[in-house]
C-alpha positions as YAML, in Angstrom:
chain: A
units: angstrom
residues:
- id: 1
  name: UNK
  ca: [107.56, 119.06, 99.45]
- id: 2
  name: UNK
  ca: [106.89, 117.52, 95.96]
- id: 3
  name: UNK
  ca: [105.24, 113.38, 95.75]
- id: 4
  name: UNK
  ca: [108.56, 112.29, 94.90]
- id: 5
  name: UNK
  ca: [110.82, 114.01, 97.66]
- id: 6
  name: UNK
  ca: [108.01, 112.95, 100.18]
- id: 7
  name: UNK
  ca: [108.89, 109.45, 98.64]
- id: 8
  name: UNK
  ca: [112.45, 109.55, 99.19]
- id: 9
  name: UNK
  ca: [112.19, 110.50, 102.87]
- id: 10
  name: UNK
  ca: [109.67, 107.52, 103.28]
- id: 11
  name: UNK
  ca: [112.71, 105.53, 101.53]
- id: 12
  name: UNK
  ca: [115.26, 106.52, 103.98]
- id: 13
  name: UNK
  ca: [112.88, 106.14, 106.80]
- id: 14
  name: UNK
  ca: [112.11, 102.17, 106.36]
- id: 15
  name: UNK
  ca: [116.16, 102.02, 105.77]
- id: 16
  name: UNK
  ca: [115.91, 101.75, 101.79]
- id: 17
  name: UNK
  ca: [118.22, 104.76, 101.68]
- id: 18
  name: UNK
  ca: [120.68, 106.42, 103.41]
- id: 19
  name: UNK
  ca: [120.79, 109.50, 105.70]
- id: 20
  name: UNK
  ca: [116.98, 109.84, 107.24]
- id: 21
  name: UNK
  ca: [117.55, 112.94, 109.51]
- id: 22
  name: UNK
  ca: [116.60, 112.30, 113.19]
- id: 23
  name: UNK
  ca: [113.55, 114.45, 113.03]
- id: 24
  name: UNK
  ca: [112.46, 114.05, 109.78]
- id: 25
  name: UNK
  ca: [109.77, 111.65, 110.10]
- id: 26
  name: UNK
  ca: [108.57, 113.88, 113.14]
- id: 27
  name: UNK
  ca: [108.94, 116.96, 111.23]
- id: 28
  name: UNK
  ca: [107.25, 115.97, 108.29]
- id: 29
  name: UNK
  ca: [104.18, 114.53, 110.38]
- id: 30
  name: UNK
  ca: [103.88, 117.61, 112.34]
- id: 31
  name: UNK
  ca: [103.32, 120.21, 110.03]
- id: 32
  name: UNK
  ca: [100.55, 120.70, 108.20]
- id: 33
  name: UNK
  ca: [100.93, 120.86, 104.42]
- id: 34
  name: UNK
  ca: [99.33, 123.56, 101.71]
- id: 35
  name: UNK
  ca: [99.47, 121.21, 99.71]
- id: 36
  name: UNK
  ca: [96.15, 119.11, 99.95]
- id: 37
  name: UNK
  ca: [97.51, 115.09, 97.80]
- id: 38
  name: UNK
  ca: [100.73, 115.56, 100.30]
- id: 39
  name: UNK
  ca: [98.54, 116.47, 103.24]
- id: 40
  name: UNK
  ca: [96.55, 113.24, 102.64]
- id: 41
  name: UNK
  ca: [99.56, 111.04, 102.56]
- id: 42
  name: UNK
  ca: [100.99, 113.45, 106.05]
- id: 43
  name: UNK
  ca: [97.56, 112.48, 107.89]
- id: 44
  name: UNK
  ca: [97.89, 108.67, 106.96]
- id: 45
  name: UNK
  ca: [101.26, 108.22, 108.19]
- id: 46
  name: UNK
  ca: [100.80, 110.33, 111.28]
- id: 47
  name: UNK
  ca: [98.13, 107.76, 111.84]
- id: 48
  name: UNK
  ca: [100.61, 105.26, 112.24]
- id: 49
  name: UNK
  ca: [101.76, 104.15, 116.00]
- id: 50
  name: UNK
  ca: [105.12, 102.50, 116.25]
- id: 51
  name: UNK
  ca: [105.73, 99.46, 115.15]
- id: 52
  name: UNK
  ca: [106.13, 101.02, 111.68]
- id: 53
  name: UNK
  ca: [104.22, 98.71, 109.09]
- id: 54
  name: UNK
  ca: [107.56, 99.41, 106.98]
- id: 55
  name: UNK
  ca: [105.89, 97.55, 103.68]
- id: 56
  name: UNK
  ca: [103.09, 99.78, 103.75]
- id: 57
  name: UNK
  ca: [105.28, 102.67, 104.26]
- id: 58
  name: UNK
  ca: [107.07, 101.01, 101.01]
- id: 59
  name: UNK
  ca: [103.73, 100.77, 99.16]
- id: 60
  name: UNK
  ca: [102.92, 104.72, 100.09]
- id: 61
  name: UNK
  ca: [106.56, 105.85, 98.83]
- id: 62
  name: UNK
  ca: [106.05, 103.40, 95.54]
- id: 63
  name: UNK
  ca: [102.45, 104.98, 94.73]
- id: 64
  name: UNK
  ca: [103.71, 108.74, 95.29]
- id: 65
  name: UNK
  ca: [106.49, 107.61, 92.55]
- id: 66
  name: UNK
  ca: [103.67, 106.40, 90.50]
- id: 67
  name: UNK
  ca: [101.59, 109.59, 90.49]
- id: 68
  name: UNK
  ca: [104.06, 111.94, 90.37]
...
């Protein structure tokens, strides 16, 4: 998963987008990642207990657009 597709799925999870998959979120938290900038981001948001803080979900998606 590349910065910006891992910002897209953040998109569609807070509702900015269309068509977040049912386990996507889950999926995406679950698994480990090679790739050590995206695993940073994965640990963060598996950090996260519902409620979502959906603006700082926002704020992760705009700063993987940003350093892309």
């Amino acid at each position: 998963m590349t910065k910006l597709e891992l910002a897209d799925m953040l998109d569609r999870f807070v509702g900015d987008q269309p068509d977040c998959g049912d386990w996507e979120w889950d999926d995406f938290t679950s698994v480990k990642s090679a790739d050590s900038e995206i695993e940073r981001y994965r640990l963060e948001l598996a950090a996260m207990d519902p409620p979502f803080d959906r603006d700082a979900i926002r704020g992760i998606a705009r700063e993987l657009r940003e350093n892309a």
